[in-house]
DSSP file (Angstrom, degrees, kcal/mol; ACC not computed):
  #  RESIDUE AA STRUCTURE BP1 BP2  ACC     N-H-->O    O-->H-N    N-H-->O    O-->H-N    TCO  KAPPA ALPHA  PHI   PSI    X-CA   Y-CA   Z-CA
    1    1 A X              0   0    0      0, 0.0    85,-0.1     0, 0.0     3,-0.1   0.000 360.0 360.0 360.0   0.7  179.0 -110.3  -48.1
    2    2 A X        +     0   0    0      1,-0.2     2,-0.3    84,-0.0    84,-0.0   0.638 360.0 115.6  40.6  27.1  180.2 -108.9  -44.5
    3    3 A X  S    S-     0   0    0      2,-0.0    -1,-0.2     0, 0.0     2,-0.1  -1.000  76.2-114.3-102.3 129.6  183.3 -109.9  -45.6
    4    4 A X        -     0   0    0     -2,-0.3     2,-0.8     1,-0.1     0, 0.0  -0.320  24.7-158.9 -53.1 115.8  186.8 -107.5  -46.4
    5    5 A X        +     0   0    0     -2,-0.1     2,-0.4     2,-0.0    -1,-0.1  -0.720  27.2 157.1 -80.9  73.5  187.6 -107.7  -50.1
    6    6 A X        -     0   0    0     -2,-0.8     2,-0.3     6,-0.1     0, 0.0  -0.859  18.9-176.3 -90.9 144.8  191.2 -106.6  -50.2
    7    7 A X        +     0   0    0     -2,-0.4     3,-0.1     1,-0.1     6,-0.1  -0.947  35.3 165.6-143.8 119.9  192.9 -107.8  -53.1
    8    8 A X  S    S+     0   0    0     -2,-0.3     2,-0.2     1,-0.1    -1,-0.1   0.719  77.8  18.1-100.1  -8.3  196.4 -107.9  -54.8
    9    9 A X  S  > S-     0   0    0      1,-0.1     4,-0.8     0, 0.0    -1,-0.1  -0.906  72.9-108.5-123.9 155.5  195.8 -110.4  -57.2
   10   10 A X  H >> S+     0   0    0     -2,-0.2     3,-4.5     2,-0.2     4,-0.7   0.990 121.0  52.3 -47.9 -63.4  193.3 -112.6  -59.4
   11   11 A X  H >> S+     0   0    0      1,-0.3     4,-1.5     2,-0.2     3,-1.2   0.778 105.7  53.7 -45.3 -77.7  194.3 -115.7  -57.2
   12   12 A X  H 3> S+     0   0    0      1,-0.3     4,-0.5     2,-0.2    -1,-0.3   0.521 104.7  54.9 -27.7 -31.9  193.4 -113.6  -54.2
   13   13 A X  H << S+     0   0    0     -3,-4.5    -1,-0.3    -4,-0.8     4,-0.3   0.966 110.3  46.7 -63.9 -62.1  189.7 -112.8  -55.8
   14   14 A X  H << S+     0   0    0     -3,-1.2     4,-0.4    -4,-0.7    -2,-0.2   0.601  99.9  67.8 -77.4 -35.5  188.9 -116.6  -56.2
   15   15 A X  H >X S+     0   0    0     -4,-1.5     3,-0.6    -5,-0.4     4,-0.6   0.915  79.4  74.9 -64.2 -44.2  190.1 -117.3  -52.8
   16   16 A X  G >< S+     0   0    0     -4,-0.5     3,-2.8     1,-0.2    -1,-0.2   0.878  89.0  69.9  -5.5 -80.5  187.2 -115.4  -51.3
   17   17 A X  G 34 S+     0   0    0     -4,-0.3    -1,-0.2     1,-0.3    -2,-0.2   0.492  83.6  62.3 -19.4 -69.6  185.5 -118.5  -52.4
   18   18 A X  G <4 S+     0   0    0     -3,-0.6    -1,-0.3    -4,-0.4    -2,-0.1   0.301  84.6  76.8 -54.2  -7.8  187.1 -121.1  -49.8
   19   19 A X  S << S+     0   0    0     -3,-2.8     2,-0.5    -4,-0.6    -1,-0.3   0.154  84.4  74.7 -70.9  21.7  185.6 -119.4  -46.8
   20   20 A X        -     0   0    0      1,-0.1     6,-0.1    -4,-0.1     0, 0.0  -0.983  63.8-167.6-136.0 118.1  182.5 -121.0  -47.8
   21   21 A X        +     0   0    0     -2,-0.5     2,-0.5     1,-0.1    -1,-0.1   0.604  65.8  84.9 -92.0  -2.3  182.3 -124.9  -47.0
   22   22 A X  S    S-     0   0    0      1,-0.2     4,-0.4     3,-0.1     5,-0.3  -0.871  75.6-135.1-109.2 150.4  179.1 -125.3  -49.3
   23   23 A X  S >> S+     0   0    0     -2,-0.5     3,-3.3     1,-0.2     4,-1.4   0.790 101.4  47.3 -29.9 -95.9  178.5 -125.8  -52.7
   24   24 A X  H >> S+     0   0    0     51,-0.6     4,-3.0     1,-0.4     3,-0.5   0.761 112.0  42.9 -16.1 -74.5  176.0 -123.3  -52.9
   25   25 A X  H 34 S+     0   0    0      1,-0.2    -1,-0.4     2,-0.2    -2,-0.2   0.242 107.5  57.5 -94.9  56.8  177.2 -120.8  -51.4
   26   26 A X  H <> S+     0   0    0     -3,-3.3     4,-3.2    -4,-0.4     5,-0.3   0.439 107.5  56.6 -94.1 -41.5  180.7 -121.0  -52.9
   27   27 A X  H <X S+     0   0    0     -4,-1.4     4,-2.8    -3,-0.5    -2,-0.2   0.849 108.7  45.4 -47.3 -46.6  178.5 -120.7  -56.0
   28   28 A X  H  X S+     0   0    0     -4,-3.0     4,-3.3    -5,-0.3     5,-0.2   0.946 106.0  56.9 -63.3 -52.9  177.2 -117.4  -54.5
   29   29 A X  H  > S+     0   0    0     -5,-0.3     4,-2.1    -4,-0.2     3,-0.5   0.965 106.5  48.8 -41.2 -63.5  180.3 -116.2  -53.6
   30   30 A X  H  X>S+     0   0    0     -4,-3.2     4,-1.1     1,-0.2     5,-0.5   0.937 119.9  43.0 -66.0 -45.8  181.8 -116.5  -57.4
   31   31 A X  H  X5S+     0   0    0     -4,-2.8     4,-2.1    -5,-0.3     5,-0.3   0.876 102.8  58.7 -32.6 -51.7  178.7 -114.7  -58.6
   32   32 A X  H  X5S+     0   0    0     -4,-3.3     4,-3.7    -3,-0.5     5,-0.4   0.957 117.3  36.7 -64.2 -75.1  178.6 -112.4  -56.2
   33   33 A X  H  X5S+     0   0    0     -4,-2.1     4,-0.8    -5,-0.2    -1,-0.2   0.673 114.8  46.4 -75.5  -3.5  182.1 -111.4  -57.5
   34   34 A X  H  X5S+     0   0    0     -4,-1.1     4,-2.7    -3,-0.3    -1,-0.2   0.692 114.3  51.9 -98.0 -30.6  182.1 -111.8  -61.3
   35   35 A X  H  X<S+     0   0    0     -4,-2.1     4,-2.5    -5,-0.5     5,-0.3   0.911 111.7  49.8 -70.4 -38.2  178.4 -109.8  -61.3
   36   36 A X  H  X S+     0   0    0     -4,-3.7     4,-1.0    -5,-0.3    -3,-0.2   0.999 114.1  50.5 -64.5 -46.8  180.5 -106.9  -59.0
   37   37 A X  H >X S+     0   0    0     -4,-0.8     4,-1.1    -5,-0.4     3,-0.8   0.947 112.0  36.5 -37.8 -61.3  183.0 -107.2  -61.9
   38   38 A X  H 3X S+     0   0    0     -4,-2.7     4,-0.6     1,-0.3     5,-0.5   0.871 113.5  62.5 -79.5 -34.3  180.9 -106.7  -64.9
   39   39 A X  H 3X S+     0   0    0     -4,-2.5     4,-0.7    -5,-0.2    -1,-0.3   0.769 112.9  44.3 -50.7 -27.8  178.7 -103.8  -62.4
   40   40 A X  H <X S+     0   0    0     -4,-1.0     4,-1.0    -3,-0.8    -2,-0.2   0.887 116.6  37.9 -76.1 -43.8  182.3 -102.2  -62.6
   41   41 A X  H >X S+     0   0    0     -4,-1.1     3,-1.7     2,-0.2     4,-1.1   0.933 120.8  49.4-105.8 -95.0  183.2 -102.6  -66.4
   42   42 A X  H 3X S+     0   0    0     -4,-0.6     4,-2.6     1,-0.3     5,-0.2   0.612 115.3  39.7 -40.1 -44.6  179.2 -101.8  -67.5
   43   43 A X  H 3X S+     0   0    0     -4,-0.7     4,-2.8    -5,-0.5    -1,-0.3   0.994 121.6  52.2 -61.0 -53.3  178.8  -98.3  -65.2
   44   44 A X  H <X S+     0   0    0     -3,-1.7     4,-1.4    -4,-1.0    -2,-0.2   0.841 113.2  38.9 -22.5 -58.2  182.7  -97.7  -66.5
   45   45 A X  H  X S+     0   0    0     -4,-1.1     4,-2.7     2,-0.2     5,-0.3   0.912 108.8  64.3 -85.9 -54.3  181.8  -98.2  -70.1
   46   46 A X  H  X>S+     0   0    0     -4,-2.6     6,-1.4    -5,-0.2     4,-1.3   0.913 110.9  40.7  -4.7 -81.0  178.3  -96.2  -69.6
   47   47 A X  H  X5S+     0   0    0     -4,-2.8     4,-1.9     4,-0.3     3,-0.3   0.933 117.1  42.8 -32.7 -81.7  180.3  -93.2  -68.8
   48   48 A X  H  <5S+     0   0    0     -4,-1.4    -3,-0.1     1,-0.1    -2,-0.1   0.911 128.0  27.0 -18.1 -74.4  183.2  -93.3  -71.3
   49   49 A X  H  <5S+     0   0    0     -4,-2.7    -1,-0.1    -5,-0.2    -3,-0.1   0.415 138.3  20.6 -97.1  -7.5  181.3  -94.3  -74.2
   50   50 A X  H  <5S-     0   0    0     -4,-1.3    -3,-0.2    -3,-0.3    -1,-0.2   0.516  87.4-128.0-134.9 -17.6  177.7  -92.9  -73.6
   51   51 A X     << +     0   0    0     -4,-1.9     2,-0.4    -5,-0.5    -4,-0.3   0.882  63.0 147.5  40.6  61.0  178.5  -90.3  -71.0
   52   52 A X        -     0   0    0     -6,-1.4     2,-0.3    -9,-0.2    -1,-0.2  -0.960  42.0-148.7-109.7  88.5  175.7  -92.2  -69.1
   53   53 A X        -     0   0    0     -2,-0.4     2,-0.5    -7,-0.2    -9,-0.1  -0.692   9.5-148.2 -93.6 133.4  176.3  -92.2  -65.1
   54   54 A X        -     0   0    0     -2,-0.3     5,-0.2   -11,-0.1    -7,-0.1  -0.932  21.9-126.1-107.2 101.7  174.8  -95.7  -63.4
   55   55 A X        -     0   0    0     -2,-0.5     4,-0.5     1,-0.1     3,-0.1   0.078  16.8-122.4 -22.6 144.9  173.6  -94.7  -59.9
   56   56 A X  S  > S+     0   0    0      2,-0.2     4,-0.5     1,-0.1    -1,-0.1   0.573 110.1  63.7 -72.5 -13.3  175.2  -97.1  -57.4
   57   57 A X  H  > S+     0   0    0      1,-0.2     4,-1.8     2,-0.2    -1,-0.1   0.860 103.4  51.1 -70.6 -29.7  171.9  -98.2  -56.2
   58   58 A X  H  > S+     0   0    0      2,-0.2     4,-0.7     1,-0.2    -2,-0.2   0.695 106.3  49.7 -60.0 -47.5  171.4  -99.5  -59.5
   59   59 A X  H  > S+     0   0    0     -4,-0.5     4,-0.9     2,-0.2    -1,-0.2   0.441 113.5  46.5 -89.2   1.6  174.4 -101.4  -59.9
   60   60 A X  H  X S+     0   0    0     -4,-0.5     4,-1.6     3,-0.1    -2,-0.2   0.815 105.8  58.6-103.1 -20.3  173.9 -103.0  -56.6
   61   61 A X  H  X S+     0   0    0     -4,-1.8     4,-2.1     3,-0.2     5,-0.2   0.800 111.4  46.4 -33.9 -53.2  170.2 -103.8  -57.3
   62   62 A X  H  < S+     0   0    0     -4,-0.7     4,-0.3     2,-0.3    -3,-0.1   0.729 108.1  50.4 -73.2 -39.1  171.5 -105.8  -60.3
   63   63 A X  H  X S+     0   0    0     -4,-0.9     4,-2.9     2,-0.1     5,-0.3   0.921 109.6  49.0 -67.6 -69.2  174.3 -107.6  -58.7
   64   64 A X  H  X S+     0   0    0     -4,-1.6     4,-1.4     2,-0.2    -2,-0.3   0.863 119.9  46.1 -47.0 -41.6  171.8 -109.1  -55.5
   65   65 A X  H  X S+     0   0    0     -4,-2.1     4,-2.7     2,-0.2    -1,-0.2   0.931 113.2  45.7 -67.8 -35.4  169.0 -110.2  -58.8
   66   66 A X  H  > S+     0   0    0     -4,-0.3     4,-2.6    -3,-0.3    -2,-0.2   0.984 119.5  38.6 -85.0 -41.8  171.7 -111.7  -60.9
   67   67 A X  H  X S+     0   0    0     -4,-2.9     4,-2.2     2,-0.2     5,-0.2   0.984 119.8  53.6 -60.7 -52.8  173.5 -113.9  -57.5
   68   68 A X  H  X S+     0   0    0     -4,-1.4     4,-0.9    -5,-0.3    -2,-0.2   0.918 102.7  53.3 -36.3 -77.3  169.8 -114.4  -56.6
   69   69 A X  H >< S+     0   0    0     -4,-2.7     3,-2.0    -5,-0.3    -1,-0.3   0.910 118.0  34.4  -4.7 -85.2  169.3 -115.7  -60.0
   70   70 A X  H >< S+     0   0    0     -4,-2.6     3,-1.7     1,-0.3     4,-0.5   0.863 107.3  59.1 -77.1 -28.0  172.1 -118.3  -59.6
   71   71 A X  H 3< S+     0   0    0     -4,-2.2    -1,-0.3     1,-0.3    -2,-0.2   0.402 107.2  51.3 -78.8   5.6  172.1 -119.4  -56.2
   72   72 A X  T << S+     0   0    0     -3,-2.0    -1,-0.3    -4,-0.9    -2,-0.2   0.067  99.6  66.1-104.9  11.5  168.2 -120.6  -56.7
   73   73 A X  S <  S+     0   0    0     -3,-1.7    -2,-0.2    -5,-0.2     2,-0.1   0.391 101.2  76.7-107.6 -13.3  169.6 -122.4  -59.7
   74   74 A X        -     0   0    0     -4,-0.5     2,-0.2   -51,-0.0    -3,-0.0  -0.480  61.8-153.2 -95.5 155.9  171.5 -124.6  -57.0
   75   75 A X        -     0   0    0     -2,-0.1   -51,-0.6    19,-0.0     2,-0.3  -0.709  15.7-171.0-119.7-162.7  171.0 -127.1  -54.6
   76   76 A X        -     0   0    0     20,-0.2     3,-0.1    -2,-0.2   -54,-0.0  -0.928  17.1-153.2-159.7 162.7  173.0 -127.8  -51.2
   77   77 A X  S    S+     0   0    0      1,-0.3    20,-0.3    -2,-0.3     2,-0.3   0.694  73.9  10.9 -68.3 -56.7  173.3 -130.5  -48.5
   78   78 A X        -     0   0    0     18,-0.1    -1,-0.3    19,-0.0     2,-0.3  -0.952  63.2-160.4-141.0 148.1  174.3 -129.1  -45.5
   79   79 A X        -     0   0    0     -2,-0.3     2,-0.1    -3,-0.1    18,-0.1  -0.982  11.1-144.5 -77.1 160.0  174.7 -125.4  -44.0
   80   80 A X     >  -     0   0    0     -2,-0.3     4,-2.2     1,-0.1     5,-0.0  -0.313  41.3-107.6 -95.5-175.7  176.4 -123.5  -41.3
   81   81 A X  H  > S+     0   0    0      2,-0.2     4,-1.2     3,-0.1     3,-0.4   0.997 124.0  54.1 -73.4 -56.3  174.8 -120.4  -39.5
   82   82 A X  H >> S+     0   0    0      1,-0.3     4,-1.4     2,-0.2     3,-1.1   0.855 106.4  59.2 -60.6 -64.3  177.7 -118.2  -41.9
   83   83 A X  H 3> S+     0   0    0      1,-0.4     4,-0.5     2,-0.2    -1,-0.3   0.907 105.0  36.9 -48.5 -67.4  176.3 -119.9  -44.7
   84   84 A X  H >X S+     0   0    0     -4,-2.2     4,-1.5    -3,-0.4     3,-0.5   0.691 105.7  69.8 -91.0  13.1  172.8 -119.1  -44.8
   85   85 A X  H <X S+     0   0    0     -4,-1.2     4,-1.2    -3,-1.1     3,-0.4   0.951  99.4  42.3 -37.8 -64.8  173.3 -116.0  -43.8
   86   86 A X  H 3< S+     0   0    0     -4,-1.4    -1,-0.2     2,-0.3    -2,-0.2   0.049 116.3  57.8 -59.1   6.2  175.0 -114.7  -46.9
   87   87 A X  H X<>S+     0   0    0     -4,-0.5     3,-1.6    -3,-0.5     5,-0.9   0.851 105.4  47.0 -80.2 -58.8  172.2 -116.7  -48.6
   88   88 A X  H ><5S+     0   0    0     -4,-1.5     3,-2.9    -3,-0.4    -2,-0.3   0.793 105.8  55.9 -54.2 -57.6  169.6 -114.9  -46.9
   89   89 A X  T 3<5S+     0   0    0     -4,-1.2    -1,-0.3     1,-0.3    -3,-0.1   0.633 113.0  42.4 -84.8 -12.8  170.9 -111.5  -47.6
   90   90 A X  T < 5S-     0   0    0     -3,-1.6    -1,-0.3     2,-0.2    -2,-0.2   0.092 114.2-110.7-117.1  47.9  171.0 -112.1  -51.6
   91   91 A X  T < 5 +     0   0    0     -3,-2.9     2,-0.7     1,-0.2    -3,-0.2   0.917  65.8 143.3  80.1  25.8  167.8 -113.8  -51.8
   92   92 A X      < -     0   0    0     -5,-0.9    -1,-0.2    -4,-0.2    -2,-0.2  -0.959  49.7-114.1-139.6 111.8  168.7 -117.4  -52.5
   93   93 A X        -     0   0    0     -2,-0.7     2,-0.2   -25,-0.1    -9,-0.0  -0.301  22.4-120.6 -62.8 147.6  166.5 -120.2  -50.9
   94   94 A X        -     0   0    0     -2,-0.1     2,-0.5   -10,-0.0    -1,-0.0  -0.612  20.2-163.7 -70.5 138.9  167.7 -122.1  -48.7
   95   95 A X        -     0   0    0     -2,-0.2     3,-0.1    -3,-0.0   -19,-0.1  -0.964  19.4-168.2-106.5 105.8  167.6 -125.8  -49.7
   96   96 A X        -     0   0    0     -2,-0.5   -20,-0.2     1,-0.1     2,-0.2  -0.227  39.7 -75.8 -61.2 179.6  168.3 -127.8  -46.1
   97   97 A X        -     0   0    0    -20,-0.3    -1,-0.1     1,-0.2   -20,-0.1  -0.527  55.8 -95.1 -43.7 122.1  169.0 -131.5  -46.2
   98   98 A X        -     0   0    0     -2,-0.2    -1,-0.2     1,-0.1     2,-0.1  -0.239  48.1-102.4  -5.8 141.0  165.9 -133.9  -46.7
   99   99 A X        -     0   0    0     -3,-0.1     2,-0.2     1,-0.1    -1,-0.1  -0.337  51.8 -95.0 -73.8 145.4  164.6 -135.1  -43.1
  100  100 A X        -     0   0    0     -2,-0.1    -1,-0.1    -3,-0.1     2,-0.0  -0.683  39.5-103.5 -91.2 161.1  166.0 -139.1  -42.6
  101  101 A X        -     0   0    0     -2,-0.2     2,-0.5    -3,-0.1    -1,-0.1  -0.377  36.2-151.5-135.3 131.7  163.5 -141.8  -43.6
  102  102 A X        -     0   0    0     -3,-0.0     2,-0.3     2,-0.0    -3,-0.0  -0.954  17.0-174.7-111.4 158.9  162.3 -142.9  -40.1
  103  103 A X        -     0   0    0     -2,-0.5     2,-0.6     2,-0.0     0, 0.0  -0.828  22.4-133.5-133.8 147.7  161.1 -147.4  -40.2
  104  104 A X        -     0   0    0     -2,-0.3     2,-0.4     2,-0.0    -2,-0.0  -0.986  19.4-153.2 -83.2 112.3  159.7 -148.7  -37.4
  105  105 A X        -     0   0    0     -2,-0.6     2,-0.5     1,-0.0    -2,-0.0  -0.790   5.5-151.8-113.9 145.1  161.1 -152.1  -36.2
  106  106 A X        -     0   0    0     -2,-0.4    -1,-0.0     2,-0.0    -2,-0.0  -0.535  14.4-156.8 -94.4  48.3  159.3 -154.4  -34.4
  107  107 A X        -     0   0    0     -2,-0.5     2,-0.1     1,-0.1     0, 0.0   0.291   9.4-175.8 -42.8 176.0  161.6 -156.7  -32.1
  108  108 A X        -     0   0    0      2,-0.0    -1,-0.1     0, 0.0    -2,-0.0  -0.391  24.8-126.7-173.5  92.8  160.5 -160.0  -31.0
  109  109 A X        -     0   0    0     29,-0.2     2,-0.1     1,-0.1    29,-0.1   0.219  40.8-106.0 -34.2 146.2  162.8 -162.2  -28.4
  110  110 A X        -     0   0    0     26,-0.2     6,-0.1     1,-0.1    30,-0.1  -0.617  41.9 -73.7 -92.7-171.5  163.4 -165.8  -29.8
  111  111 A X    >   -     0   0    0      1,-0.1     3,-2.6    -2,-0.1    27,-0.1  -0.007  65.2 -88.9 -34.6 113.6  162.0 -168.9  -28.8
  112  112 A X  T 3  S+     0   0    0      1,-0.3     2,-0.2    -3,-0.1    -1,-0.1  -0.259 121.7  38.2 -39.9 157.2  163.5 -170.3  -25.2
  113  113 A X  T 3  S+     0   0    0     -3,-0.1    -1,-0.3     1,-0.1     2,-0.1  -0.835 109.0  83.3 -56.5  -0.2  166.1 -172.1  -25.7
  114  114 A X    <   -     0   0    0     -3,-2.6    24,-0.3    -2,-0.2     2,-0.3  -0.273  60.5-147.9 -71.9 131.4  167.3 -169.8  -28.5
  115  115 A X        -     0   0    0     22,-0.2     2,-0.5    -2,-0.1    22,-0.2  -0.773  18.1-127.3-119.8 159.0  169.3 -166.4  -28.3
  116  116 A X  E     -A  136   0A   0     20,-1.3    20,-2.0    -2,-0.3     2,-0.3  -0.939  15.5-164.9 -73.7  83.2  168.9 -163.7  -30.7
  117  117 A X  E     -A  135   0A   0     -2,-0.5     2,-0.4    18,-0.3    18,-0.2  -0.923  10.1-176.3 -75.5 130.0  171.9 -161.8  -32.9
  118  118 A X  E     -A  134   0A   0     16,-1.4    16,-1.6    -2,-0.3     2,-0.3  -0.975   8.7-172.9-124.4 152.7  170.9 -158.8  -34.2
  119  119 A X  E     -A  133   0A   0     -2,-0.4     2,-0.3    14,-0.2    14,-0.2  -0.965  12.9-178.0-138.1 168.8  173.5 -157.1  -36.4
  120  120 A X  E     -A  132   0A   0     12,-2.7    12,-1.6    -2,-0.3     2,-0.3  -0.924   3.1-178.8-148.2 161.2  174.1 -153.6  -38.4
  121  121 A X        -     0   0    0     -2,-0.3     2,-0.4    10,-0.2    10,-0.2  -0.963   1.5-178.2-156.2 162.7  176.6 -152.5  -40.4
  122  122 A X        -     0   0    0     -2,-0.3     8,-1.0     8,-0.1     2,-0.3  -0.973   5.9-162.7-153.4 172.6  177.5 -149.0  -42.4
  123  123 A X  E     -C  129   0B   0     -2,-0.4     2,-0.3     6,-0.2     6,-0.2  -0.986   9.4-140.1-155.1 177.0  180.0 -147.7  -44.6
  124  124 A X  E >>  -C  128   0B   0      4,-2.4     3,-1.3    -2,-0.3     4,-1.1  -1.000  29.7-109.1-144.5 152.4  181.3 -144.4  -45.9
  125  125 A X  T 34 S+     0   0    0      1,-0.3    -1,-0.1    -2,-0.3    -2,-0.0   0.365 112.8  64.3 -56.3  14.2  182.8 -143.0  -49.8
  126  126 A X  T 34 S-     0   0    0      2,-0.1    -1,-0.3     0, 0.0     3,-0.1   0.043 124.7 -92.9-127.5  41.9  186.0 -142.9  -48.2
  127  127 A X  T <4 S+     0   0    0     -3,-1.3     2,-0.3     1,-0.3    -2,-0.1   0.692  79.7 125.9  81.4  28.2  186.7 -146.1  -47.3
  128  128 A X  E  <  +C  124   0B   0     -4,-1.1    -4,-2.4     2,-0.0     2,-0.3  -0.799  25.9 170.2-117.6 148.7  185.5 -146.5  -43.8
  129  129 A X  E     -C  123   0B   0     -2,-0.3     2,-0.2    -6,-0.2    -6,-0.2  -0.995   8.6-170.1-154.3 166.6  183.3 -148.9  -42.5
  130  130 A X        -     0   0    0     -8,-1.0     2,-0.2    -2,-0.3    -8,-0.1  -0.752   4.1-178.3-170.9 132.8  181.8 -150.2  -39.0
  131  131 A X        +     0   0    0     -2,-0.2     2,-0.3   -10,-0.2   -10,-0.2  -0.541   5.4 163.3-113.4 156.7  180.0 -152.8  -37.6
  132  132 A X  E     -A  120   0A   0    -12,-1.6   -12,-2.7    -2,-0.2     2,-0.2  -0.994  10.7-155.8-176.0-169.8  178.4 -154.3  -34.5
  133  133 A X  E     -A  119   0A   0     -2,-0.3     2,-0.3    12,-0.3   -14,-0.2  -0.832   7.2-152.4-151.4 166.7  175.9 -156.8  -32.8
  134  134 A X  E     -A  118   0A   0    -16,-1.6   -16,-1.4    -2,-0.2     2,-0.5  -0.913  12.5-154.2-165.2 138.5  174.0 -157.6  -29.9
  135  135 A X  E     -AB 117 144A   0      9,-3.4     8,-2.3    -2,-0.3     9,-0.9  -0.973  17.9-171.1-124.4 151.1  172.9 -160.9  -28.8
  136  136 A X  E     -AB 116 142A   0    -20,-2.0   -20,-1.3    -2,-0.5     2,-0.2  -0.851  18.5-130.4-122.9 147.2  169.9 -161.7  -26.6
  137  137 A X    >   -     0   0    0      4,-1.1     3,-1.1    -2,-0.3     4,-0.3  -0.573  37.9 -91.7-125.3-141.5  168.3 -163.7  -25.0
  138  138 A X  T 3  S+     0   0    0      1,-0.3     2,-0.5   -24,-0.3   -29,-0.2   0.943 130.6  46.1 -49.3 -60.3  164.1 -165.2  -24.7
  139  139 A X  T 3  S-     0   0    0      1,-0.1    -1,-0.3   -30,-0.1     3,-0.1   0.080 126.0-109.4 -67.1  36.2  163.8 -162.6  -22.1
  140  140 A X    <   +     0   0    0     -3,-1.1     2,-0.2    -2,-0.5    -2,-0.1   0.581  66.3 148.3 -33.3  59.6  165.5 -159.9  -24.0
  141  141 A X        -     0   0    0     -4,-0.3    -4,-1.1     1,-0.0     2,-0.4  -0.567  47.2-117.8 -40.6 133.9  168.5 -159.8  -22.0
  142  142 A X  E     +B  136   0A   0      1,-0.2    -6,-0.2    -6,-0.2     3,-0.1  -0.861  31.3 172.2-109.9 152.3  171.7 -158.9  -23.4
  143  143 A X  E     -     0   0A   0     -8,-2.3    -1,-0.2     1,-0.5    -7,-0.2   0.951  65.5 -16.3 -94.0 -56.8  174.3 -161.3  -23.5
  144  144 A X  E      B  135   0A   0     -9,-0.9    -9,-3.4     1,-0.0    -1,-0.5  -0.891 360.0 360.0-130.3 170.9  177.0 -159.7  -25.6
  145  145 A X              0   0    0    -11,-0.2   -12,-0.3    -2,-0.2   -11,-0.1  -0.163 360.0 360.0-154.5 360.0  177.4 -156.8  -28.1
């Protein structure tokens, strides 16, 4: 993950996570680390109980299919360069953003003696919004905005 795992704690495991500002690969991340877990316990248990030694190539093979696995199971919005890096290295397509709808508008000054307002508006889920205008006139002057 070209990141240092030091750890003194659970909380400290999970925190990994918050280096990651997308869904996805926050998703990757907690794979990434519950599959290194259970690669720990299963080569561990192998040994002990079966006196079976699990190659290390093997258990790292297993971990990159199983994150692979889930991080194609996902979708995302937005990514950084950080981000799909650590996508790219376990295999998990990338989903970018959809492209934005482009419309083609057609102005058309009004009729002399007659001015023009054209207005727009947006908003956002957090309670923001903003507006404006532009007014023209037959010769598509502008008059105010």
């Amino acid at each position: 993950m070209n990141i240092p795992l030091h750890f003194n704690s659970i909380e400290d495991i999970w925190l990994t996570c918050n280096r990651y500002s997308n869904h996805q690969s926050k998703l990757v991340v907690n794979s990434a680390i519950i599959n290194i877990i259970n690669a720990i316990w299963f080569a561990r248990n192998q040994l002990r109980f079966n006196n079976k030694k699990i190659h290390w190539k093997n258990s790292i093979a297993s971990i990159t299919a199983s994150v692979s696995l889930a991080g194609n199971n996902s979708r995302t919005t937005s990514l950084s360069m950080s981000d799909s890096v650590l996508l790219k290295k376990f295999n998990v397509t990338l989903h970018p953003p959809r492209a934005p709808k482009i419309i083609e508008v057609i102005w058309h000054p009004p009729v002399a003696p007659w001015v023009k307002c054209n207005t727009d508006g947006c908003f956002t889920t957090t309670s923001s919004s903003s507006c404006g205008g532009i007014v023209r006139n037959p010769n598509s002057d502008m008059i105010a905005c």
